[in-house]
mmCIF entry with sequence, helices, sheets and N, C-alpha, C, O atoms, coordinates in Angstrom:
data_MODEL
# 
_entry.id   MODEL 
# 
_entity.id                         1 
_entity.type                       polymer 
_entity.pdbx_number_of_molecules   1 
# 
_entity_poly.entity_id                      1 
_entity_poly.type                           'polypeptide(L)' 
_entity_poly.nstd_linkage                   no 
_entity_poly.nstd_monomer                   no 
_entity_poly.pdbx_seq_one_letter_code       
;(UNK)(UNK)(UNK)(UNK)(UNK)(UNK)(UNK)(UNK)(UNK)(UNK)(UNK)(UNK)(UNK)(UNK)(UNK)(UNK)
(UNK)(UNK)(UNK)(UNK)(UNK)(UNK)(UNK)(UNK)(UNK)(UNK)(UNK)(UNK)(UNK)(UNK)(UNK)(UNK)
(UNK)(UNK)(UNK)(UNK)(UNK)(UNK)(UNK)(UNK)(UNK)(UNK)(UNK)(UNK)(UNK)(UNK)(UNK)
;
_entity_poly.pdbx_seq_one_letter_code_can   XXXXXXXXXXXXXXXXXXXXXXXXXXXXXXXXXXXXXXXXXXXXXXX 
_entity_poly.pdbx_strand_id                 A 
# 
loop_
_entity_poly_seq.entity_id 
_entity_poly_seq.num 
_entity_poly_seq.mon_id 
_entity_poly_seq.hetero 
1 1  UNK n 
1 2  UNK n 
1 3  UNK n 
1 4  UNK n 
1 5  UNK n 
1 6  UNK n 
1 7  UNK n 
1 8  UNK n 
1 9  UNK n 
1 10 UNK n 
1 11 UNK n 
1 12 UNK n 
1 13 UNK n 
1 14 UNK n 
1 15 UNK n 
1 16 UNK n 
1 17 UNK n 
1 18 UNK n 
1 19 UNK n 
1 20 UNK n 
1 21 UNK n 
1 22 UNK n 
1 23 UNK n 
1 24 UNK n 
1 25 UNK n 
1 26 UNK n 
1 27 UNK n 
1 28 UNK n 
1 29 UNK n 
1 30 UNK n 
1 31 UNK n 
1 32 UNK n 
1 33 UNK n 
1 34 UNK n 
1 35 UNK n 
1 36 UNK n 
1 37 UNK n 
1 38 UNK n 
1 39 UNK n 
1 40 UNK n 
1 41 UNK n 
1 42 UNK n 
1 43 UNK n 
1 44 UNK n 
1 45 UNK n 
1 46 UNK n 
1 47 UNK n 
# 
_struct_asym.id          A 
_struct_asym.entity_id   1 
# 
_struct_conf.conf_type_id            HELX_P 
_struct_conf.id                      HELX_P1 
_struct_conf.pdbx_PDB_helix_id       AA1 
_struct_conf.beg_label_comp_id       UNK 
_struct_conf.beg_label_asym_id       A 
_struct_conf.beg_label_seq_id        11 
_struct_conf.pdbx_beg_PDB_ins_code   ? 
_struct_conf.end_label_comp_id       UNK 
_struct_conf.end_label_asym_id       A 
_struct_conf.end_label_seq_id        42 
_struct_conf.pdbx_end_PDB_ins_code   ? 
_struct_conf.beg_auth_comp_id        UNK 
_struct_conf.beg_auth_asym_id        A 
_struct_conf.beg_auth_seq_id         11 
_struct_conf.end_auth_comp_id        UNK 
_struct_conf.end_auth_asym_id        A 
_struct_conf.end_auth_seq_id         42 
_struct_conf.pdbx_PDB_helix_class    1 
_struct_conf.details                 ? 
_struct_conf.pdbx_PDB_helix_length   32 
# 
_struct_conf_type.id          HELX_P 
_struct_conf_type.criteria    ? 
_struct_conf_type.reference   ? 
# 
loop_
_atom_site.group_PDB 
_atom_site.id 
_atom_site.type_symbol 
_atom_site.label_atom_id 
_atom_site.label_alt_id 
_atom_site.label_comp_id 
_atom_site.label_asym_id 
_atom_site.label_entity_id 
_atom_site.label_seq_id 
_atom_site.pdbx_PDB_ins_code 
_atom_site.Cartn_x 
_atom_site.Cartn_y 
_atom_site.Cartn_z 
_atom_site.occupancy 
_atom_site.B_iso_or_equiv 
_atom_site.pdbx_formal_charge 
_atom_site.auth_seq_id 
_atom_site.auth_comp_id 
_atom_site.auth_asym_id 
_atom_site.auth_atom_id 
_atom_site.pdbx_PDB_model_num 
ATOM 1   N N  . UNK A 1 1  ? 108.417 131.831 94.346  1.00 0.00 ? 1  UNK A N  1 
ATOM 2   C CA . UNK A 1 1  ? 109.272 132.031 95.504  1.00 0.00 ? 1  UNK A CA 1 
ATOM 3   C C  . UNK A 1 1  ? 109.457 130.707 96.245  1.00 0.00 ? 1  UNK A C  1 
ATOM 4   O O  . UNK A 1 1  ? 110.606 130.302 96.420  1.00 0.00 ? 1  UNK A O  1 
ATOM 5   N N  . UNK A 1 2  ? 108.477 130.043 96.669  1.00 0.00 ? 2  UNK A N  1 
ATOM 6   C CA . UNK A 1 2  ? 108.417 128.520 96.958  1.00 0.00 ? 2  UNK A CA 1 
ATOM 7   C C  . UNK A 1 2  ? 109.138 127.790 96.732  1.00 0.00 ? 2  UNK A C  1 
ATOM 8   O O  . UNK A 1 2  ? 109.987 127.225 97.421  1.00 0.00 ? 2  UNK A O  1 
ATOM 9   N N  . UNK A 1 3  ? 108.764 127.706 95.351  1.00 0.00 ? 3  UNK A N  1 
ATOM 10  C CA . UNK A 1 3  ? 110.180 126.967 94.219  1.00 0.00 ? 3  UNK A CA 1 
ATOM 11  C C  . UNK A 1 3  ? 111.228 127.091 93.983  1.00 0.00 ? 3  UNK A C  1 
ATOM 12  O O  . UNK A 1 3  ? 112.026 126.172 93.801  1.00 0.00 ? 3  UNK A O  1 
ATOM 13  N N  . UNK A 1 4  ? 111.555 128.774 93.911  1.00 0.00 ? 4  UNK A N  1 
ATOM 14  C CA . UNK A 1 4  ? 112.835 128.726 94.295  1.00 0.00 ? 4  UNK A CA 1 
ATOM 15  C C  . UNK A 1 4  ? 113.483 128.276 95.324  1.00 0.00 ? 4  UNK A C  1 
ATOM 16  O O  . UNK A 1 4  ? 114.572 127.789 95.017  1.00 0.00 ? 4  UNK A O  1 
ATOM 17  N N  . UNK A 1 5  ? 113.190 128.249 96.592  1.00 0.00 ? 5  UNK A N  1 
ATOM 18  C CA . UNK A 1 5  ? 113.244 128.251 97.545  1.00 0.00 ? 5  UNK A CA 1 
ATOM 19  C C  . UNK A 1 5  ? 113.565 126.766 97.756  1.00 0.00 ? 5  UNK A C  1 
ATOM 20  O O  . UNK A 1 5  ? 114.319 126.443 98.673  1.00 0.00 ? 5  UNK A O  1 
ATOM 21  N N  . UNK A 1 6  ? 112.938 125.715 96.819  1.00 0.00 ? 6  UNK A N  1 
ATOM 22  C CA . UNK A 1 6  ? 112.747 124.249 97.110  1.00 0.00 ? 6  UNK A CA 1 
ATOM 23  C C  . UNK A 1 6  ? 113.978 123.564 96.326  1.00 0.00 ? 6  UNK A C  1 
ATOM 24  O O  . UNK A 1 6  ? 114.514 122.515 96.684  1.00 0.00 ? 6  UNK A O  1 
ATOM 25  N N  . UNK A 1 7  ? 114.484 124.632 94.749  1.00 0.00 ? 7  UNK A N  1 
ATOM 26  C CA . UNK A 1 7  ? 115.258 124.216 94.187  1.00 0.00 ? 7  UNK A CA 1 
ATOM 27  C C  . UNK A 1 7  ? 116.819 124.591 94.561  1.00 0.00 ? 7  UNK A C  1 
ATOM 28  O O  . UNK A 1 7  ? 117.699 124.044 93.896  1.00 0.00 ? 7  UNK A O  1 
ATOM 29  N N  . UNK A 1 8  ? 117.291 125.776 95.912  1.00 0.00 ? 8  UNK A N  1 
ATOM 30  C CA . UNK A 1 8  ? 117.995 126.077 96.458  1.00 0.00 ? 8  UNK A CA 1 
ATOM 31  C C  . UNK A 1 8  ? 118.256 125.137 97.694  1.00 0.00 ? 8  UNK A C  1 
ATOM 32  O O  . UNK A 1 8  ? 119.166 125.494 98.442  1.00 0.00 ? 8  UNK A O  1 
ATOM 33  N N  . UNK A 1 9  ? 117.627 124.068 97.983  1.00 0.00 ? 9  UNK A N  1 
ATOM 34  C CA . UNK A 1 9  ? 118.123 123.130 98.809  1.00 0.00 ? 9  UNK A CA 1 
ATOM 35  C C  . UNK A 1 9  ? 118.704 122.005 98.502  1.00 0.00 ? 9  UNK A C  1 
ATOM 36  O O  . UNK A 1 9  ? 118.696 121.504 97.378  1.00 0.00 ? 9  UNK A O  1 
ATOM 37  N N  . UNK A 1 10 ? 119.335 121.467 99.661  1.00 0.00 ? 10 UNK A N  1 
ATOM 38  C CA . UNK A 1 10 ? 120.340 120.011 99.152  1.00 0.00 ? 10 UNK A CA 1 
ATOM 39  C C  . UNK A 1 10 ? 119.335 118.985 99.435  1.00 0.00 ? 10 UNK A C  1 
ATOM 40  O O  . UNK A 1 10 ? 118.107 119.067 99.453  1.00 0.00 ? 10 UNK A O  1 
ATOM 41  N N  . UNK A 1 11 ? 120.214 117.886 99.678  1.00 0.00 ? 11 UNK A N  1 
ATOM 42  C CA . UNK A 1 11 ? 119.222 116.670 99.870  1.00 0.00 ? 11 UNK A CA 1 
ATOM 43  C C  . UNK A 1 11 ? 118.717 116.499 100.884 1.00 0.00 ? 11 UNK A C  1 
ATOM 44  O O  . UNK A 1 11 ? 117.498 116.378 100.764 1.00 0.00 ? 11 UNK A O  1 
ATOM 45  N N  . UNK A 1 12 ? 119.145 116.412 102.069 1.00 0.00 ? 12 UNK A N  1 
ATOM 46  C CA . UNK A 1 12 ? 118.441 116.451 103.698 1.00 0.00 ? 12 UNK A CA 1 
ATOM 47  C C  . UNK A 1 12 ? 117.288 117.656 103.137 1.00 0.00 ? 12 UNK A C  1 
ATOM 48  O O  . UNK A 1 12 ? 116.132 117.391 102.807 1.00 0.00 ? 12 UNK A O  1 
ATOM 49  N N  . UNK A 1 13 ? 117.726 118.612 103.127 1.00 0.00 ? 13 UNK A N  1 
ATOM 50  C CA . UNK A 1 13 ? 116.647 119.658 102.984 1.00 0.00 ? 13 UNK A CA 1 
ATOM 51  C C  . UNK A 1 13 ? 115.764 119.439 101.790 1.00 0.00 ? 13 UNK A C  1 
ATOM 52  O O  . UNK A 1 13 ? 114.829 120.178 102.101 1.00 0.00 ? 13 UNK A O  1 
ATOM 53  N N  . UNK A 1 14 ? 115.478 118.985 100.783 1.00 0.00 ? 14 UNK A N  1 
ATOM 54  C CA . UNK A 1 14 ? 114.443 118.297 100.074 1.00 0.00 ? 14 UNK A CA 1 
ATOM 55  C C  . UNK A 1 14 ? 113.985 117.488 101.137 1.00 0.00 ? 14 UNK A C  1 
ATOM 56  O O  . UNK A 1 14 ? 112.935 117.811 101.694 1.00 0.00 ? 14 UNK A O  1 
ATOM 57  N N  . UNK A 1 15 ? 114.673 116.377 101.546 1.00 0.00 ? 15 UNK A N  1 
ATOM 58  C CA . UNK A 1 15 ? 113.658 115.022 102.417 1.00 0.00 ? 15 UNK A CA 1 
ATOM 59  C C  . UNK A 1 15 ? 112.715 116.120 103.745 1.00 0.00 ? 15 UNK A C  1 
ATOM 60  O O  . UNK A 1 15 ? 111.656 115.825 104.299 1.00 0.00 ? 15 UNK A O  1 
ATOM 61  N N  . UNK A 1 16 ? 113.444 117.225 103.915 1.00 0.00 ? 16 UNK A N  1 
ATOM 62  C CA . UNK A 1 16 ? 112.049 117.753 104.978 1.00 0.00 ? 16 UNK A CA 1 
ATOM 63  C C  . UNK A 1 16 ? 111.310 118.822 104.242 1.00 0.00 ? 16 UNK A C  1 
ATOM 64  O O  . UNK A 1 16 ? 110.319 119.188 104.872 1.00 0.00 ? 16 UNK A O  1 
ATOM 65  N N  . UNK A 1 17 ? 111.462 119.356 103.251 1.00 0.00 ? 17 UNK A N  1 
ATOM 66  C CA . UNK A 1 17 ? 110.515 119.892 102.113 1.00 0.00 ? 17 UNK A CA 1 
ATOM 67  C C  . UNK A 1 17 ? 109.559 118.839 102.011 1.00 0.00 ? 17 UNK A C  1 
ATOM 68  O O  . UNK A 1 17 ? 108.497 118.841 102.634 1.00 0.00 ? 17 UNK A O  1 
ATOM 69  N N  . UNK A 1 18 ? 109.931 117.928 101.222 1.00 0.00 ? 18 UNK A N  1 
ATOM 70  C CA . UNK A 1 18 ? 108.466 116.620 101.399 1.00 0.00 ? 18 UNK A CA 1 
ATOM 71  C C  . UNK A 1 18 ? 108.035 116.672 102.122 1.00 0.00 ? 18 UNK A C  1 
ATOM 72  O O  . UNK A 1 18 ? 106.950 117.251 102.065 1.00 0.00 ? 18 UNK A O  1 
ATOM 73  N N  . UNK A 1 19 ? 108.549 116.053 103.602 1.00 0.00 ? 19 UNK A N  1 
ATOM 74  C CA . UNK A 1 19 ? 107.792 115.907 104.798 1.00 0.00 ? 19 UNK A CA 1 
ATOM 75  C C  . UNK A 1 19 ? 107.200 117.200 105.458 1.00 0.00 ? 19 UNK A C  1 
ATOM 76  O O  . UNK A 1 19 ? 106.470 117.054 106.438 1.00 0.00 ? 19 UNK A O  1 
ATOM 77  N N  . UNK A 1 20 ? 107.502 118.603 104.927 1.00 0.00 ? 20 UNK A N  1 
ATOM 78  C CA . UNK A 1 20 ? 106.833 119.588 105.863 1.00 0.00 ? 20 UNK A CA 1 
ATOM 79  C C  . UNK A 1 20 ? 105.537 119.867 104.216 1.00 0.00 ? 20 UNK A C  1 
ATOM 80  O O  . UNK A 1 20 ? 104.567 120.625 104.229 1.00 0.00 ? 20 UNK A O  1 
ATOM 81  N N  . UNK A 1 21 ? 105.859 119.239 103.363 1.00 0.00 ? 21 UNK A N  1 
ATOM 82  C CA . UNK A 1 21 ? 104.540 119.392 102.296 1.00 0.00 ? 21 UNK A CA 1 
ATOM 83  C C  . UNK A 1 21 ? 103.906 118.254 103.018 1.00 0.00 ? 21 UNK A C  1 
ATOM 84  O O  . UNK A 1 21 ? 102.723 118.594 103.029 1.00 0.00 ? 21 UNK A O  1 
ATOM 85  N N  . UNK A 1 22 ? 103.980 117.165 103.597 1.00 0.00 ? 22 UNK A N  1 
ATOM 86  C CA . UNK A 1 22 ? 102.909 116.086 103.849 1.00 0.00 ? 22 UNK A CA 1 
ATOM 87  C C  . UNK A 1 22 ? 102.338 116.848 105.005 1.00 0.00 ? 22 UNK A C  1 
ATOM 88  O O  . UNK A 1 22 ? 101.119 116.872 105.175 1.00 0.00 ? 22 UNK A O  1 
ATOM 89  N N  . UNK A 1 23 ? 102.856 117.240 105.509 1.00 0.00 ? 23 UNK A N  1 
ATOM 90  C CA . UNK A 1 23 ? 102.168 117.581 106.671 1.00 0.00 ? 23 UNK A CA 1 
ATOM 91  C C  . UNK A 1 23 ? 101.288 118.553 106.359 1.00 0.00 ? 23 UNK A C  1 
ATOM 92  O O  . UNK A 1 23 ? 100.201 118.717 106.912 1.00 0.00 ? 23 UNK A O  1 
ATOM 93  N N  . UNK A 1 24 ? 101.807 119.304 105.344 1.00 0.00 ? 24 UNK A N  1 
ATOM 94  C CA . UNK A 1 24 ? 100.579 120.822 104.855 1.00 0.00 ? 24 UNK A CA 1 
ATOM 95  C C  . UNK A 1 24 ? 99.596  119.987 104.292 1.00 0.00 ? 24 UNK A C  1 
ATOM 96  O O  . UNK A 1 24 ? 98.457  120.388 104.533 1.00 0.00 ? 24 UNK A O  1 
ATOM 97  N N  . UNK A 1 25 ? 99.663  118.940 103.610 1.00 0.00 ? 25 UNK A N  1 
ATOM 98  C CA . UNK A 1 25 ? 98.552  118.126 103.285 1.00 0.00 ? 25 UNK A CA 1 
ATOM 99  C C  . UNK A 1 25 ? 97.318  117.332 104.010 1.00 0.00 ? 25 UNK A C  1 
ATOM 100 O O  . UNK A 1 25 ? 96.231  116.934 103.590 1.00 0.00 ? 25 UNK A O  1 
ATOM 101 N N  . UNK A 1 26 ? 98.060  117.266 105.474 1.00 0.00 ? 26 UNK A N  1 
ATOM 102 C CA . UNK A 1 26 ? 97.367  116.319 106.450 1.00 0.00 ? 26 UNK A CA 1 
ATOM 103 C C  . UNK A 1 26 ? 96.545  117.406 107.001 1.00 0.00 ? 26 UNK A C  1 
ATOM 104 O O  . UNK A 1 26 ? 95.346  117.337 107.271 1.00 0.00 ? 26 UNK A O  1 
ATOM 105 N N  . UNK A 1 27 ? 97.318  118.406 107.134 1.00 0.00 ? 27 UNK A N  1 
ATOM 106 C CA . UNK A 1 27 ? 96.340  119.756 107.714 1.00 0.00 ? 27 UNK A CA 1 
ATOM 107 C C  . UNK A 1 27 ? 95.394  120.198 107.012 1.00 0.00 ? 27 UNK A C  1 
ATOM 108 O O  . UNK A 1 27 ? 94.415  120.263 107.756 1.00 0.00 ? 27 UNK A O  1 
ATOM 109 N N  . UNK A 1 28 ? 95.136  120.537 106.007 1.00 0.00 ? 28 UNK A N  1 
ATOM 110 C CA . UNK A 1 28 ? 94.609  120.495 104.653 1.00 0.00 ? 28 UNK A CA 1 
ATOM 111 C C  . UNK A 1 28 ? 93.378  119.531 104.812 1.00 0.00 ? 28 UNK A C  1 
ATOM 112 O O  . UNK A 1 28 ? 92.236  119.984 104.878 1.00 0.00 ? 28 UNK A O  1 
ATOM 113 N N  . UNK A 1 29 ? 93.609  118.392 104.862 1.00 0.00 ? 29 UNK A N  1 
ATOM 114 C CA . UNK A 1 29 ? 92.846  117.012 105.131 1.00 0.00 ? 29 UNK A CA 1 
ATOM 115 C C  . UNK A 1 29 ? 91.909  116.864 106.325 1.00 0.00 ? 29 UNK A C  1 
ATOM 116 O O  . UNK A 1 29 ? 90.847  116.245 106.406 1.00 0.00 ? 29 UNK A O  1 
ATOM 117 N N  . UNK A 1 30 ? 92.475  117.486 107.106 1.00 0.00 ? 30 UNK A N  1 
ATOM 118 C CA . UNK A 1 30 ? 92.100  117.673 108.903 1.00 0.00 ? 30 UNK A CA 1 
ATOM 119 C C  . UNK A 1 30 ? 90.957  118.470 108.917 1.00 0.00 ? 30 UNK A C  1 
ATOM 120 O O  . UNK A 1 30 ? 89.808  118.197 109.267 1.00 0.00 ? 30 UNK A O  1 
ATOM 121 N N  . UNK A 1 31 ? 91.588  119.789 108.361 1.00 0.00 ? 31 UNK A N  1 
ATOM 122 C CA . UNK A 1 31 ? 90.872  120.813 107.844 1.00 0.00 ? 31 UNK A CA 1 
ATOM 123 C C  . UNK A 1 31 ? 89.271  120.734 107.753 1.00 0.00 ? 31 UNK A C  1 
ATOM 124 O O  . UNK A 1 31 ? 88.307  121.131 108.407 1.00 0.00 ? 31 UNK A O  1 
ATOM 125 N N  . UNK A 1 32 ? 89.596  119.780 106.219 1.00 0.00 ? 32 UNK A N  1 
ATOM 126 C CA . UNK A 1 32 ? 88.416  120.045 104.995 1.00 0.00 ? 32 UNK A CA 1 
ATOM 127 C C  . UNK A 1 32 ? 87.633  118.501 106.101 1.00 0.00 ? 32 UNK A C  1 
ATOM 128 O O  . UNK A 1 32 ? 86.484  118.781 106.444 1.00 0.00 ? 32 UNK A O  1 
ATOM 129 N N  . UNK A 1 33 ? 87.915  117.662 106.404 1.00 0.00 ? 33 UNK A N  1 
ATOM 130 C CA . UNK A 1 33 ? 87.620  116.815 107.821 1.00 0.00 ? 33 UNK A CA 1 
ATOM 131 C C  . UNK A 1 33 ? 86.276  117.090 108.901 1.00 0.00 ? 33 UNK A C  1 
ATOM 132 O O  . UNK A 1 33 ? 85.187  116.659 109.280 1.00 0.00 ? 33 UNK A O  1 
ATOM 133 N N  . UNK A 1 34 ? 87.380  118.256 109.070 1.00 0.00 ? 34 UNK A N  1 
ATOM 134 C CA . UNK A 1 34 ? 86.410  118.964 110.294 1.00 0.00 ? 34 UNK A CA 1 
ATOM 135 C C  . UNK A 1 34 ? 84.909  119.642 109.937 1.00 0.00 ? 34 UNK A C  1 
ATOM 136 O O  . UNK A 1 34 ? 83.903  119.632 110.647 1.00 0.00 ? 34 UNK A O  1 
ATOM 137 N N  . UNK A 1 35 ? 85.130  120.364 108.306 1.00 0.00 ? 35 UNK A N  1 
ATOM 138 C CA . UNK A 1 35 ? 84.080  121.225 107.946 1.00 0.00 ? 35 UNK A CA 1 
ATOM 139 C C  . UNK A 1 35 ? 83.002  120.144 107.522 1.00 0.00 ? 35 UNK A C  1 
ATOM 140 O O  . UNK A 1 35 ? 81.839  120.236 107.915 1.00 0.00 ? 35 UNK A O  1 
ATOM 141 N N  . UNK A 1 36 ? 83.404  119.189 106.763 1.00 0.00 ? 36 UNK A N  1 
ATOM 142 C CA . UNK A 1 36 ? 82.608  118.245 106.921 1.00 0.00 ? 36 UNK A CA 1 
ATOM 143 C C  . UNK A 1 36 ? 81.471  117.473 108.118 1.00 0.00 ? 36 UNK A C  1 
ATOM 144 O O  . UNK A 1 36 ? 80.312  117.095 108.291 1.00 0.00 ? 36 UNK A O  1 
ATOM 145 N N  . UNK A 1 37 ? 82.703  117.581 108.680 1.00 0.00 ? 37 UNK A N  1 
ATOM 146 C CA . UNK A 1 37 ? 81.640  116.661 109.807 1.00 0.00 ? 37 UNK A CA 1 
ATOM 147 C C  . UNK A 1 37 ? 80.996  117.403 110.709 1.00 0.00 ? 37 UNK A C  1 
ATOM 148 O O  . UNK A 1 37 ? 80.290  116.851 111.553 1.00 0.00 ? 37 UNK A O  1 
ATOM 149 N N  . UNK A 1 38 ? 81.212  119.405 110.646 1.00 0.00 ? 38 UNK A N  1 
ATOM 150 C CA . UNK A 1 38 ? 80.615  120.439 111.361 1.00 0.00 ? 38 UNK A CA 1 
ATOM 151 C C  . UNK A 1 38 ? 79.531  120.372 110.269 1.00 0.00 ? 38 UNK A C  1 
ATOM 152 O O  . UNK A 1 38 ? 78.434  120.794 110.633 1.00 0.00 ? 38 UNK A O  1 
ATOM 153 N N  . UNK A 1 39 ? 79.642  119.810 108.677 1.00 0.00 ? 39 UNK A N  1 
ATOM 154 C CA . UNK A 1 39 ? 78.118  120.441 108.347 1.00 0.00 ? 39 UNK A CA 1 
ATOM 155 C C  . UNK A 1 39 ? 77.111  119.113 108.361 1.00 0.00 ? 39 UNK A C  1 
ATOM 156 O O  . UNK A 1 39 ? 75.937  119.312 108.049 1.00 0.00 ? 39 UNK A O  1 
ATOM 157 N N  . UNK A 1 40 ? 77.534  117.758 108.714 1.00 0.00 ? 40 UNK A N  1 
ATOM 158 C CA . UNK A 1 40 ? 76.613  116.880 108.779 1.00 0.00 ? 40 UNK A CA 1 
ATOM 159 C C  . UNK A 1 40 ? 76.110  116.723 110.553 1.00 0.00 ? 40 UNK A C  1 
ATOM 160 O O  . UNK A 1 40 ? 75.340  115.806 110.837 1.00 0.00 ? 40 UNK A O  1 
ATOM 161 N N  . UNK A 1 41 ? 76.405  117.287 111.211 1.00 0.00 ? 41 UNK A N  1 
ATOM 162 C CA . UNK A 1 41 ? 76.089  117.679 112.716 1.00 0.00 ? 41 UNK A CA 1 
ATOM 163 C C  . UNK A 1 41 ? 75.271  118.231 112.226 1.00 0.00 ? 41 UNK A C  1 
ATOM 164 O O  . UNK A 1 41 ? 74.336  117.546 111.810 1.00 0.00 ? 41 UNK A O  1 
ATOM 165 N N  . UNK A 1 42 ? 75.208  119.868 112.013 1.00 0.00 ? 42 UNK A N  1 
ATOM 166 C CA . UNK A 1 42 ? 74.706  120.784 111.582 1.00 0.00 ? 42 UNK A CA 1 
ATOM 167 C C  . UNK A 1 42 ? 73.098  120.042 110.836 1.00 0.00 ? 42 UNK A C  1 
ATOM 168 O O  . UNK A 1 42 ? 71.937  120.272 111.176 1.00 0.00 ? 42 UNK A O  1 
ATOM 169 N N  . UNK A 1 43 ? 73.619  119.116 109.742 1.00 0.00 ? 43 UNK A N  1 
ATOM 170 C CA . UNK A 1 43 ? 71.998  118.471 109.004 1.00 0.00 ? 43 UNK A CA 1 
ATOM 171 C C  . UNK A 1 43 ? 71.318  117.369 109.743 1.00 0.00 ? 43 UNK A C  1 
ATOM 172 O O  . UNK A 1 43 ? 70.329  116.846 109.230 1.00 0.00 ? 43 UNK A O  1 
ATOM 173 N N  . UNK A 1 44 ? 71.743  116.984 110.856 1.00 0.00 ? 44 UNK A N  1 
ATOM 174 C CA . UNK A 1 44 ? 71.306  116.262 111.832 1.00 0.00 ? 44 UNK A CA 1 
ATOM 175 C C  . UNK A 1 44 ? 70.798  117.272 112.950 1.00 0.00 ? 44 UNK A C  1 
ATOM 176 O O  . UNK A 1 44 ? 69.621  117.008 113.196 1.00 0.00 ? 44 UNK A O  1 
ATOM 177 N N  . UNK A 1 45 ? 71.175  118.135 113.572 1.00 0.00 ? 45 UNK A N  1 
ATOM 178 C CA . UNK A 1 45 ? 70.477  119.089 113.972 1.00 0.00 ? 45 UNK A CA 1 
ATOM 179 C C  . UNK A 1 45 ? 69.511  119.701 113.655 1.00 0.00 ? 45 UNK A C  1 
ATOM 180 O O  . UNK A 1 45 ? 68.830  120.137 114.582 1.00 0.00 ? 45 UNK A O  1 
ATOM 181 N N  . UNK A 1 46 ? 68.908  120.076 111.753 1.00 0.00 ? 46 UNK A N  1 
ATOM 182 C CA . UNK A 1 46 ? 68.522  120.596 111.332 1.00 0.00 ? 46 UNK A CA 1 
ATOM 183 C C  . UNK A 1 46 ? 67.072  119.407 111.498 1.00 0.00 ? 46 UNK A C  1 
ATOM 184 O O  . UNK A 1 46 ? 66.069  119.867 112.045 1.00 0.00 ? 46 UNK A O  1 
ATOM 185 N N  . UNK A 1 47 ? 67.054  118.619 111.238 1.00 0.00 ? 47 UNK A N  1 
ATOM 186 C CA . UNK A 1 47 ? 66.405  117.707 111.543 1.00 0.00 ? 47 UNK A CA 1 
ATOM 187 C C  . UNK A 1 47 ? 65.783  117.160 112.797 1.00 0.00 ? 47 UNK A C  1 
ATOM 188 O O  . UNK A 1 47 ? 65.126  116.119 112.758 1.00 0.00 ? 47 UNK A O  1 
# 
């Protein structure tokens, strides 16, 4: 559905397909970021 969805657009709308995928990526990144640095708190606490 995605894909379709990605291959039904023109060109402006590809260039913000990319850019709204970078951004799902940065969030993604932010994300996996945060859990990280909640579980090395966490092993410094533990300590």
């Amino acid at each position: 559905m995605r894909w379709a969805w990605l291959f039904c657009v023109g060109g402006a709308g590809s260039l913000f397909a990319i850019s709204s995928y970078e951004k799902a990526w940065s969030q993604v990144g932010s994300v996996l970021g945060q859990l990280v640095l909640g579980n090395v708190i966490f092993l410094v606490l533990l300590k």
